[in-house]
N, C-alpha and C positions, 0 to 999 in steps of 0.2 A: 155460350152455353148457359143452359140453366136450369136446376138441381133442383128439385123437389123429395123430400126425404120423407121415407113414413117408415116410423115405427110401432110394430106392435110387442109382443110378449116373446114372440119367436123368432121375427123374423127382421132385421134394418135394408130397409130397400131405399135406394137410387135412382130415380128416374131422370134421365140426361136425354132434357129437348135442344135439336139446335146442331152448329158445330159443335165438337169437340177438339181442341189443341192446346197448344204450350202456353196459351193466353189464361186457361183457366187453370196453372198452378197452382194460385192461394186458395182458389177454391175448392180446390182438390186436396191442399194440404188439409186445410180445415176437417174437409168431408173424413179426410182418412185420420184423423185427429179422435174425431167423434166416434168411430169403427173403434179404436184401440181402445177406448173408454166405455163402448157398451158393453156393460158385462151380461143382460141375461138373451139376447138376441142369439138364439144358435146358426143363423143363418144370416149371410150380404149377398145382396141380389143386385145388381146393377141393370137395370131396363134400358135398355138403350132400344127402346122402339122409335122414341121419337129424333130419338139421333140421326143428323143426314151426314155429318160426316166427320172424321177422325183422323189424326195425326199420329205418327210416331209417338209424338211426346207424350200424349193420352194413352196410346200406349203402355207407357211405361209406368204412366198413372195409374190405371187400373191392374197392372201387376203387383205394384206396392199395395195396393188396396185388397188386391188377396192376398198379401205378405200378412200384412196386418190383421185381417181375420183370420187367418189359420194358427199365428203366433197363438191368440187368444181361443185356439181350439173351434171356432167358426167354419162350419162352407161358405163356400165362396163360388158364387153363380154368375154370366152375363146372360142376359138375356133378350129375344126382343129384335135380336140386330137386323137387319134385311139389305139387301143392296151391298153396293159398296162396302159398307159398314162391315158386314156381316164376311162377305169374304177376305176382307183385312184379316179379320178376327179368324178365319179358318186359315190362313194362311202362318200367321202366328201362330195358331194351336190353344188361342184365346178360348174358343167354343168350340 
């Protein structure tokens, strides 16, 4: 996987090219690290267009990563998904 971040005034987005799974733990700590610490972004958006494909454990990554922005009063968006990806994500009730 790999994680391109842009922040503006409103909004901290995520962009996740690549697999996604339990390999990118730290990365995802990290990422969710920096979410609990932005304080003026009212919005996480997680893009997953360029994502081909995801795991459980990513999963559970990205439910912590809405944990975390909602703790701090944030929405919390995925986006983007298609394929596989995307019906994971409906199947969980992700998207």
């Amino acid at each position: 996987m790999e994680a391109a971040i842009e922040k503006t005034n409103t909004e901290f987005r995520v962009k996740i090219l690549g697999s996604f799974t339990f390999r990118d733990k730290k990365e995802m700590f990290l990422i969710t690290k920096q979410i609990e610490a932005a304080s003026t972004q009212k919005a996480v958006v997680f893009d997953l267009s360029g994502c081909d494909f995801i795991d459980s454990a990513a999963l559970g990554m990205l439910i912590l990563a809405g944990k975390a922005a909602r703790t701090r009063k944030a929405s919390f968006a995925i986006t983007g998904a298609v394929g596989v990806v995307r019906e994971l994500l409906m199947i969980t009730k992700l998207v």
